[in-house]
Jmol script that loads the backbone (N, CA, C; Angstrom):
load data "model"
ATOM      1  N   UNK A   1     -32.502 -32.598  35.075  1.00  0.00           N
ATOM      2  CA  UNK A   1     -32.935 -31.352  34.462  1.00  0.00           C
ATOM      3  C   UNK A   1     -31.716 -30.464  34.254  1.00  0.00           C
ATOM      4  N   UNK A   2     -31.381 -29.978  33.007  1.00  0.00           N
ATOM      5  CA  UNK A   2     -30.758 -29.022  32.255  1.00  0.00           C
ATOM      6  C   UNK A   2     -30.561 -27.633  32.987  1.00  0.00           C
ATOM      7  N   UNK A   3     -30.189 -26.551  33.457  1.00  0.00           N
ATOM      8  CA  UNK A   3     -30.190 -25.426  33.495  1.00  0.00           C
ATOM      9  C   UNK A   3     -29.369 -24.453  32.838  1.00  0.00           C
ATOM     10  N   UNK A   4     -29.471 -23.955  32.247  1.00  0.00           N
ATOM     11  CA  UNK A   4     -28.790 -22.939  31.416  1.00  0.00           C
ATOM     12  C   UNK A   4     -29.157 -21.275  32.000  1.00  0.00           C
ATOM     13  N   UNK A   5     -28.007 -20.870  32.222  1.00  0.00           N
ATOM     14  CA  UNK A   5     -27.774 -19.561  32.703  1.00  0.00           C
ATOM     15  C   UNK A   5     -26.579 -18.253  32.130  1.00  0.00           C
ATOM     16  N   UNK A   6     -27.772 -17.819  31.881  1.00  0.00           N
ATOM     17  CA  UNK A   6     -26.272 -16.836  30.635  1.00  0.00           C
ATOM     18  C   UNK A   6     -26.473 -15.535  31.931  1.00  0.00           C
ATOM     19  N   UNK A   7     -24.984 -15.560  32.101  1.00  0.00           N
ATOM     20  CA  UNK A   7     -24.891 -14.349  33.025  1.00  0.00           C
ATOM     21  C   UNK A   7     -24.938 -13.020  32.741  1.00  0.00           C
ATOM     22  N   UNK A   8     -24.205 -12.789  31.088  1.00  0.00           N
ATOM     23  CA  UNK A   8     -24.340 -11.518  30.067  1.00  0.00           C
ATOM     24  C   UNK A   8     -25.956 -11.338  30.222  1.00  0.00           C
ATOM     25  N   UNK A   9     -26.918 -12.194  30.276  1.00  0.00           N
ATOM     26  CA  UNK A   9     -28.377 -11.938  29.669  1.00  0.00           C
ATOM     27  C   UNK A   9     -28.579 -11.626  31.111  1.00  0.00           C
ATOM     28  N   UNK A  10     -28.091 -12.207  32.370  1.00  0.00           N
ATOM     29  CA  UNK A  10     -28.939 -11.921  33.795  1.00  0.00           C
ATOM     30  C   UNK A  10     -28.672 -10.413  34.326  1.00  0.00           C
ATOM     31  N   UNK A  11     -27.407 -10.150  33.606  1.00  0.00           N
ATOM     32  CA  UNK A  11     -27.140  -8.384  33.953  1.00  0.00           C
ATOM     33  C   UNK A  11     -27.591  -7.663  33.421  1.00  0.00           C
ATOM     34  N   UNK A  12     -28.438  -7.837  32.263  1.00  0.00           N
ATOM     35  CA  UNK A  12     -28.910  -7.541  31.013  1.00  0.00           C
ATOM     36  C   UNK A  12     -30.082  -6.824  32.007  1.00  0.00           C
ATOM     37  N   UNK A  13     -30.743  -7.954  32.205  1.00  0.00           N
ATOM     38  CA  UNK A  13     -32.255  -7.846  32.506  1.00  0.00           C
ATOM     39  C   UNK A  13     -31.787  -7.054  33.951  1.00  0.00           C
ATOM     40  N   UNK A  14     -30.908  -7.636  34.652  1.00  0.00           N
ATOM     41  CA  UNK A  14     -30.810  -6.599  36.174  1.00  0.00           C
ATOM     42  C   UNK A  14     -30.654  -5.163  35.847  1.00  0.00           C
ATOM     43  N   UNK A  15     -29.787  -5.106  35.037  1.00  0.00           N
ATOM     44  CA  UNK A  15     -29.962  -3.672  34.700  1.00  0.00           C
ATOM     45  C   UNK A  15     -31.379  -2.719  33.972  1.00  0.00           C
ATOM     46  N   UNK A  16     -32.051  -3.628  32.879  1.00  0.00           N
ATOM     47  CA  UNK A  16     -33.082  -2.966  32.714  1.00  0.00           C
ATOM     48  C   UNK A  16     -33.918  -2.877  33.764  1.00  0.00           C
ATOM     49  N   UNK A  17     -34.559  -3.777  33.971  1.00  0.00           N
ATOM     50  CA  UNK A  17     -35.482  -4.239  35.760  1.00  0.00           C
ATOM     51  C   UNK A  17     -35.121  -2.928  36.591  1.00  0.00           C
ATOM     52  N   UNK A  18     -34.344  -2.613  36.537  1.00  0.00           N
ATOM     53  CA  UNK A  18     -33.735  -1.594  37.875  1.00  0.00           C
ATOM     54  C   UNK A  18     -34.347  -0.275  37.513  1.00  0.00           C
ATOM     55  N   UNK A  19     -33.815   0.200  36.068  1.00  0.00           N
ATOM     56  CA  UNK A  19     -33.831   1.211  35.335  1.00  0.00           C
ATOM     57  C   UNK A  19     -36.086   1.236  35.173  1.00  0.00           C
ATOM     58  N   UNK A  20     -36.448   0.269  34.731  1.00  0.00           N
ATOM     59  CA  UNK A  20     -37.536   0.426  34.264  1.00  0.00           C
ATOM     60  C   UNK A  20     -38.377   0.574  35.795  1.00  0.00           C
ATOM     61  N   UNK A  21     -37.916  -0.262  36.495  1.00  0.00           N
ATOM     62  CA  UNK A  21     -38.107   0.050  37.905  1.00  0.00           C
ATOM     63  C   UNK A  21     -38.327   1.418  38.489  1.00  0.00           C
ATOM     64  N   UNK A  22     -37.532   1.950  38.910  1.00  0.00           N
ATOM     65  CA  UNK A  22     -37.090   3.003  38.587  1.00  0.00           C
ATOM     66  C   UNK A  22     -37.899   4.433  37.816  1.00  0.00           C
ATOM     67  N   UNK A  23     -38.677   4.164  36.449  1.00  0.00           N
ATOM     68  CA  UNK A  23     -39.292   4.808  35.984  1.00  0.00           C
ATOM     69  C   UNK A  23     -40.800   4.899  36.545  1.00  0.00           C
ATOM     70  N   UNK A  24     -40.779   3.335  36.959  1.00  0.00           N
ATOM     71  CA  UNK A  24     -42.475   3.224  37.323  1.00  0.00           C
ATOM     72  C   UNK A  24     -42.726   3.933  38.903  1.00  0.00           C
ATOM     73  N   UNK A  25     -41.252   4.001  39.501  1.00  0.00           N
ATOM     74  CA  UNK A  25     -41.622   4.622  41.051  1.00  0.00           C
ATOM     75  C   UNK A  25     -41.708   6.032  40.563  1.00  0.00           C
ATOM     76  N   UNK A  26     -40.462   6.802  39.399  1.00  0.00           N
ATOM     77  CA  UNK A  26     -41.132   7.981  39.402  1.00  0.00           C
ATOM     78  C   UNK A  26     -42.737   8.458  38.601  1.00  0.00           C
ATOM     79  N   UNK A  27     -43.079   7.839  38.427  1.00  0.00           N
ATOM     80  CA  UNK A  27     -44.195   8.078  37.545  1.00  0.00           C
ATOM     81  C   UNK A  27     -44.976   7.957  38.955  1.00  0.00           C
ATOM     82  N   UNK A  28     -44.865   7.083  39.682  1.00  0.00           N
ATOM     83  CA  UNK A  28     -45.725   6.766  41.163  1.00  0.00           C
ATOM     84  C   UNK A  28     -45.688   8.143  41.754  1.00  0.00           C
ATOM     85  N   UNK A  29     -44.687   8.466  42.540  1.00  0.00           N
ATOM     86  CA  UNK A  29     -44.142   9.402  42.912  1.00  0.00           C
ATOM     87  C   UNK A  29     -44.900  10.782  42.179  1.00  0.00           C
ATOM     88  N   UNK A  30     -44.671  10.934  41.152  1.00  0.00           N
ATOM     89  CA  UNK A  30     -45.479  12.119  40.087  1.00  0.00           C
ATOM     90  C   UNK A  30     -47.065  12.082  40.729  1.00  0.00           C
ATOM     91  N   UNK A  31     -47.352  11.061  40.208  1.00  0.00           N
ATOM     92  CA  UNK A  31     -49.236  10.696  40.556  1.00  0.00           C
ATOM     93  C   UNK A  31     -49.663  11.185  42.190  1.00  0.00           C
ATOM     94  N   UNK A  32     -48.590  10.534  42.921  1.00  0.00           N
ATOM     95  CA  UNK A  32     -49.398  11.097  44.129  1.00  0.00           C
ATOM     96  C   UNK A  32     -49.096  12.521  44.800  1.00  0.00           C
ATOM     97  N   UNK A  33     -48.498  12.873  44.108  1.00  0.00           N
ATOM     98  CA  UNK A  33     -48.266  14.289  43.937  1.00  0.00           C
ATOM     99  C   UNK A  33     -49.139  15.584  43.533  1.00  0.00           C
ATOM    100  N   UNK A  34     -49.585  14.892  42.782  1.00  0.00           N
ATOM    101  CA  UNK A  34     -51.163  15.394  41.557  1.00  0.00           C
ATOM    102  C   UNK A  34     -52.051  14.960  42.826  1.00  0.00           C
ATOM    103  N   UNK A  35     -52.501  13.646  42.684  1.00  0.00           N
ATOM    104  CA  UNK A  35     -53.342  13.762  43.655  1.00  0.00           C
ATOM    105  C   UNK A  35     -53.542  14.595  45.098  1.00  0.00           C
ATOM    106  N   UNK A  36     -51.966  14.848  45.824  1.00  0.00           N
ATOM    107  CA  UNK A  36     -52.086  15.836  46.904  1.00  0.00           C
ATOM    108  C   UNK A  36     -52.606  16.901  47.056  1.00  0.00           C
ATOM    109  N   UNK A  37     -51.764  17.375  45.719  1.00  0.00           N
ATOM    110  CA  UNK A  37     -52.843  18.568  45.164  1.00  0.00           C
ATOM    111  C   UNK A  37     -54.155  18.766  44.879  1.00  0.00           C
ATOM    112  N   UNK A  38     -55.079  17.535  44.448  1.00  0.00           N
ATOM    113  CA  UNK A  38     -55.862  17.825  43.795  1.00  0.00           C
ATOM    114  C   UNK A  38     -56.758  17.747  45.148  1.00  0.00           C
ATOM    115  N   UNK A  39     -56.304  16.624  46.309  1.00  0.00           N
ATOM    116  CA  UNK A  39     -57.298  16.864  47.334  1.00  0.00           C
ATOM    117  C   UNK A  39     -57.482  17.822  48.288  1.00  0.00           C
ATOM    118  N   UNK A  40     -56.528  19.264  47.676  1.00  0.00           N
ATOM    119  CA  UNK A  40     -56.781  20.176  48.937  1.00  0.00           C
ATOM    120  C   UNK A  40     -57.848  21.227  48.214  1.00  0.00           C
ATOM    121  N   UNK A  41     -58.158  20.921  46.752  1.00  0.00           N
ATOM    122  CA  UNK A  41     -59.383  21.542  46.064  1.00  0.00           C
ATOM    123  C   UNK A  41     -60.597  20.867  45.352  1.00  0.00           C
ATOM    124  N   UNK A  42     -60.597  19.137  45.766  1.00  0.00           N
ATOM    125  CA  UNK A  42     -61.715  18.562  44.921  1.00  0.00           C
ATOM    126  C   UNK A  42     -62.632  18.127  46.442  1.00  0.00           C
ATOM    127  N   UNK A  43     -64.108  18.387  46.676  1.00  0.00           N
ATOM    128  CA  UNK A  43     -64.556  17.870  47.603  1.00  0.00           C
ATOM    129  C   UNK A  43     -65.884  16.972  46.914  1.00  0.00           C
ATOM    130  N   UNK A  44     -64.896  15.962  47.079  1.00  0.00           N
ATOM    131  CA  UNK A  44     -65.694  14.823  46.021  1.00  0.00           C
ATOM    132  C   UNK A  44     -65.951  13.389  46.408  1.00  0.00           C
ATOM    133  N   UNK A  45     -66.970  12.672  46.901  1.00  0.00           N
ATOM    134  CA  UNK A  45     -66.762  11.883  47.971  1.00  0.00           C
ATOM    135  C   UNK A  45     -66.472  10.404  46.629  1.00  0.00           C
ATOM    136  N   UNK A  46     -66.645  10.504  45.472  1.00  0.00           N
ATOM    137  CA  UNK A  46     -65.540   9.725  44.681  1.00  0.00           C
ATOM    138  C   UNK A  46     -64.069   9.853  44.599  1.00  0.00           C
ATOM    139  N   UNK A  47     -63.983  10.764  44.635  1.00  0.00           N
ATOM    140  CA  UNK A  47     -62.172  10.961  44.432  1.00  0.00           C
ATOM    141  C   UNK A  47     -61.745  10.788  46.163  1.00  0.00           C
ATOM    142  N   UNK A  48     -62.575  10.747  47.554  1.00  0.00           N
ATOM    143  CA  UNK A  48     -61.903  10.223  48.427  1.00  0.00           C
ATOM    144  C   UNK A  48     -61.942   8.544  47.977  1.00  0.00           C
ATOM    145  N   UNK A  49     -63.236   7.737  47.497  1.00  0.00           N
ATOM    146  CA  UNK A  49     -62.857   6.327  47.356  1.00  0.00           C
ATOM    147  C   UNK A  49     -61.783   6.216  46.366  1.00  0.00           C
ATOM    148  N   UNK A  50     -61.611   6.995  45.279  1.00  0.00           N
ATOM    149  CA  UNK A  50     -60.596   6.547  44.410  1.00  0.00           C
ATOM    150  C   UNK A  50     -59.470   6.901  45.392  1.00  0.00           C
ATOM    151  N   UNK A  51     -58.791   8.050  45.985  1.00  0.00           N
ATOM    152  CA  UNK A  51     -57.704   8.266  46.905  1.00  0.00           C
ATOM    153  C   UNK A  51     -57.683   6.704  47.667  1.00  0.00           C
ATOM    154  N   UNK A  52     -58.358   6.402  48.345  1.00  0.00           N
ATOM    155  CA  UNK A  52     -58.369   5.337  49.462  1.00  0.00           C
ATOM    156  C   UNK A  52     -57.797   3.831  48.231  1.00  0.00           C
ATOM    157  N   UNK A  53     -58.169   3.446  46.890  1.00  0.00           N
ATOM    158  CA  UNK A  53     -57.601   2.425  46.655  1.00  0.00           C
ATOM    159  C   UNK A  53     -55.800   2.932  46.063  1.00  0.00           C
ATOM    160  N   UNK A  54     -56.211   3.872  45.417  1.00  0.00           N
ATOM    161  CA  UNK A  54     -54.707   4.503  45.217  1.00  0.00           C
ATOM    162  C   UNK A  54     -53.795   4.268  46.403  1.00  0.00           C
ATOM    163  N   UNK A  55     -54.137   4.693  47.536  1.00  0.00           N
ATOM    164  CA  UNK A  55     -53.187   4.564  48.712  1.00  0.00           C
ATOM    165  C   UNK A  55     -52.621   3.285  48.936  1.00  0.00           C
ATOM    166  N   UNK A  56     -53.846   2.285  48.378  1.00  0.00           N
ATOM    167  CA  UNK A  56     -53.190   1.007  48.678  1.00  0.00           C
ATOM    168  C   UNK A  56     -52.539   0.308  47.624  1.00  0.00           C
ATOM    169  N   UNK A  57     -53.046   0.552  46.601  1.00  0.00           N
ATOM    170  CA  UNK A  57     -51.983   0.758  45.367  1.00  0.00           C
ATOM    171  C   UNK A  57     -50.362   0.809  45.547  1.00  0.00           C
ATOM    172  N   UNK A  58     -50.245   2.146  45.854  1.00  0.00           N
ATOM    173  CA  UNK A  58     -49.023   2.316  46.325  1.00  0.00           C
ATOM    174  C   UNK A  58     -48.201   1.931  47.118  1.00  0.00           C
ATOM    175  N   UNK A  59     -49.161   1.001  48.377  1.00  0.00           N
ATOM    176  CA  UNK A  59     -48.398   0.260  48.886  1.00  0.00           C
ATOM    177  C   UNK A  59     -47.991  -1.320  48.339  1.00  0.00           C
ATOM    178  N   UNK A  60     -48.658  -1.761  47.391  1.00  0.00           N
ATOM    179  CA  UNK A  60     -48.468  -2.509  47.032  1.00  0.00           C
ATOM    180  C   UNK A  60     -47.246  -2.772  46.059  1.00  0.00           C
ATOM    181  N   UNK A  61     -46.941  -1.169  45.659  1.00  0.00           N
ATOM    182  CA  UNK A  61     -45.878  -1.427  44.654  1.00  0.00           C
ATOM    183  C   UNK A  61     -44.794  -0.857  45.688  1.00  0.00           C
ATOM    184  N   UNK A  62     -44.802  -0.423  46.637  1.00  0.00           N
ATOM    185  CA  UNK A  62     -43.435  -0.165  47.618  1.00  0.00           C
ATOM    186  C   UNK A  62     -43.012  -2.055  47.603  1.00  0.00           C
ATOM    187  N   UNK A  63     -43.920  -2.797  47.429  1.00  0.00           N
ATOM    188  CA  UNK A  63     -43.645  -4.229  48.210  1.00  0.00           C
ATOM    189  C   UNK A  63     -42.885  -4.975  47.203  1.00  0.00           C
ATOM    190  N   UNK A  64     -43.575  -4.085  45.891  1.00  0.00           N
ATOM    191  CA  UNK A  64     -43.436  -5.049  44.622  1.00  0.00           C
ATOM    192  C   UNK A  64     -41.537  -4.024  44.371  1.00  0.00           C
ATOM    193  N   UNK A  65     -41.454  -3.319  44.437  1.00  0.00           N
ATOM    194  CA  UNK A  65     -39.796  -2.494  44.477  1.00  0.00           C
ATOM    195  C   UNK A  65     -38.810  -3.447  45.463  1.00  0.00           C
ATOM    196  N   UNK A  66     -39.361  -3.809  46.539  1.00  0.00           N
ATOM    197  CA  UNK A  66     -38.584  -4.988  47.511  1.00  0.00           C
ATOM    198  C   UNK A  66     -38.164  -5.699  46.742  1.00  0.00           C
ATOM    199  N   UNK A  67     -39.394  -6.591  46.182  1.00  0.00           N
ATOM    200  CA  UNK A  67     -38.906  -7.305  45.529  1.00  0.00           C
ATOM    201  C   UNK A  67     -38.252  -7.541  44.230  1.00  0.00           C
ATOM    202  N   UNK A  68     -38.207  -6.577  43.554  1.00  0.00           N
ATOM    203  CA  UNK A  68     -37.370  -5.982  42.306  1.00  0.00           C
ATOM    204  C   UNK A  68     -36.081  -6.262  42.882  1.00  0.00           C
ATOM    205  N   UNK A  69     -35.950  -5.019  43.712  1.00  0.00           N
ATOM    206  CA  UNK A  69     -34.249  -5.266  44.440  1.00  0.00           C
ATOM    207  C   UNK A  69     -33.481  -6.441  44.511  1.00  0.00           C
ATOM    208  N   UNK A  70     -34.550  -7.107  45.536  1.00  0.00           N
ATOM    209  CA  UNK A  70     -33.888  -8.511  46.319  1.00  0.00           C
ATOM    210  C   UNK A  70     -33.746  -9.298  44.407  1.00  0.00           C
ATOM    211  N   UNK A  71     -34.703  -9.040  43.659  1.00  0.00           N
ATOM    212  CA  UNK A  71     -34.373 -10.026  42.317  1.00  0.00           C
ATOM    213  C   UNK A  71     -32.787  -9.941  41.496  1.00  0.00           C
ATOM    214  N   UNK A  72     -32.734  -8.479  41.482  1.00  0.00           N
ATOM    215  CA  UNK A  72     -31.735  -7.878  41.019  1.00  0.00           C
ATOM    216  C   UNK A  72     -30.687  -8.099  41.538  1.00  0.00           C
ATOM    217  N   UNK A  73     -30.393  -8.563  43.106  1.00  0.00           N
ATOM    218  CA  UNK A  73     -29.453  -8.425  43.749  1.00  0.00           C
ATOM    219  C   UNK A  73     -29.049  -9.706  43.707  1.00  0.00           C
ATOM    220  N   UNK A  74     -30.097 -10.524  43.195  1.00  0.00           N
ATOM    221  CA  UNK A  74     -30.261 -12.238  43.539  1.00  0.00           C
ATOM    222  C   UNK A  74     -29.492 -12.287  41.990  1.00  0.00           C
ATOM    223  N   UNK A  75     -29.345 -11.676  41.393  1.00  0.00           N
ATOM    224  CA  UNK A  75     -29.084 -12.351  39.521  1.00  0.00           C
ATOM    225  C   UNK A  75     -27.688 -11.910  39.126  1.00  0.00           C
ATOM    226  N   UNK A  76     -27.387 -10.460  39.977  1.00  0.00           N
ATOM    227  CA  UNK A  76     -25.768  -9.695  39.786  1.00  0.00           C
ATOM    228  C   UNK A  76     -25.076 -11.048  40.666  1.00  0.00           C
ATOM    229  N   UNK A  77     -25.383 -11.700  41.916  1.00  0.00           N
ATOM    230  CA  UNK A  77     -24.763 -12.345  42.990  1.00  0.00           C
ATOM    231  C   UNK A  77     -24.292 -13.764  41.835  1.00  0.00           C
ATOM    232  N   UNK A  78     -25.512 -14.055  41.217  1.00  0.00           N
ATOM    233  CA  UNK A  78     -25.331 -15.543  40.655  1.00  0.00           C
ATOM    234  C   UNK A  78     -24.626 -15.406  39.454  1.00  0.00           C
ATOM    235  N   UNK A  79     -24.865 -14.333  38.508  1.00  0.00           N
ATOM    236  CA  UNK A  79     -24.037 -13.624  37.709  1.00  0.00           C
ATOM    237  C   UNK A  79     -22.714 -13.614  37.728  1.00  0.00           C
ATOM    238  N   UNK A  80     -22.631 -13.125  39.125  1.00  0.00           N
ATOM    239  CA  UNK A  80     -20.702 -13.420  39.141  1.00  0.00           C
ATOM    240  C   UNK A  80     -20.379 -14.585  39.512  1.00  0.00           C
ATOM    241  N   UNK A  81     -20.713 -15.463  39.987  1.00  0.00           N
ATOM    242  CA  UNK A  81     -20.755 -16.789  40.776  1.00  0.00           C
ATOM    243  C   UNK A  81     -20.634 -17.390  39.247  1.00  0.00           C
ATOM    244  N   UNK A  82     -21.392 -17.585  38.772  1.00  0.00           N
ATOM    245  CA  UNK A  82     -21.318 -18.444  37.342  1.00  0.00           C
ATOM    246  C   UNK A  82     -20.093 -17.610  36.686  1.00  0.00           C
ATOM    247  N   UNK A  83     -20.190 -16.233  36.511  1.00  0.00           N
ATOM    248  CA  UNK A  83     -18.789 -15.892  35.260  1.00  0.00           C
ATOM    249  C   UNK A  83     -17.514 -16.004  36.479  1.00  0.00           C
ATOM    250  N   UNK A  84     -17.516 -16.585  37.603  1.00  0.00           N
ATOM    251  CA  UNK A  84     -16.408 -17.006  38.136  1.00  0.00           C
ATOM    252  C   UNK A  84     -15.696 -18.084  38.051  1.00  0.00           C
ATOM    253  N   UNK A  85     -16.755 -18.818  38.272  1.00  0.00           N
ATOM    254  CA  UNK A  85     -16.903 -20.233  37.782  1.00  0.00           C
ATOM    255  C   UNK A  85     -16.336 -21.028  36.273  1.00  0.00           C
ATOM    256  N   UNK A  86     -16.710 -20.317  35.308  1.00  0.00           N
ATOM    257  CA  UNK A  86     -16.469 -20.158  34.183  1.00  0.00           C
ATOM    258  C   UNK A  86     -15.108 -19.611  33.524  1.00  0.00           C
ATOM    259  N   UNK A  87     -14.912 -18.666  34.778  1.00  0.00           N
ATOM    260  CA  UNK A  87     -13.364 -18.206  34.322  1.00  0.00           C
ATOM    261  C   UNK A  87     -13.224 -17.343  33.185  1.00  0.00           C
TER     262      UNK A  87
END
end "model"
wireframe off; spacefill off
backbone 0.3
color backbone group
């Protein structure tokens, strides 16, 4: 089996990944913000079930940012390894 690895294209994407990354935690970040607010004036026993999956929501994307990182960190590493290699 063949592998082809363009290192220009793996920094490419590490860098967007990071950046777009990045946008989706602040947009996260924004939301539960709103929501903090909104639960010290909505007494709404829907908006506690919606709060309760949101919460876990959010943890799910703290997990899914791990793994962004570790990807990113995994593609700059092989990135230079191959344009070393290559000379």
């Amino acid at each position: 089996m063949k592998t082809v690895f363009n290192p220009v294209e793996a920094i490419r994407f590490a860098t967007w990944l990071k950046e777009e990354s990045g946008v989706v935690m602040d947009d996260l970040r924004n939301t539960t913000k709103i929501m903090t607010e909104l639960r010290a004036n909505w007494n709404d026993p829907k908006y506690d079930e919606y709060l309760r999956a949101f919460d876990g929501s959010t943890k799910s994307f703290a997990e899914f940012k791990q793994h962004v990182e570790a990807y990113i960190s995994y593609l700059r590493k092989k990135a230079d390894i191959v344009t070393e290699f290559l000379g």
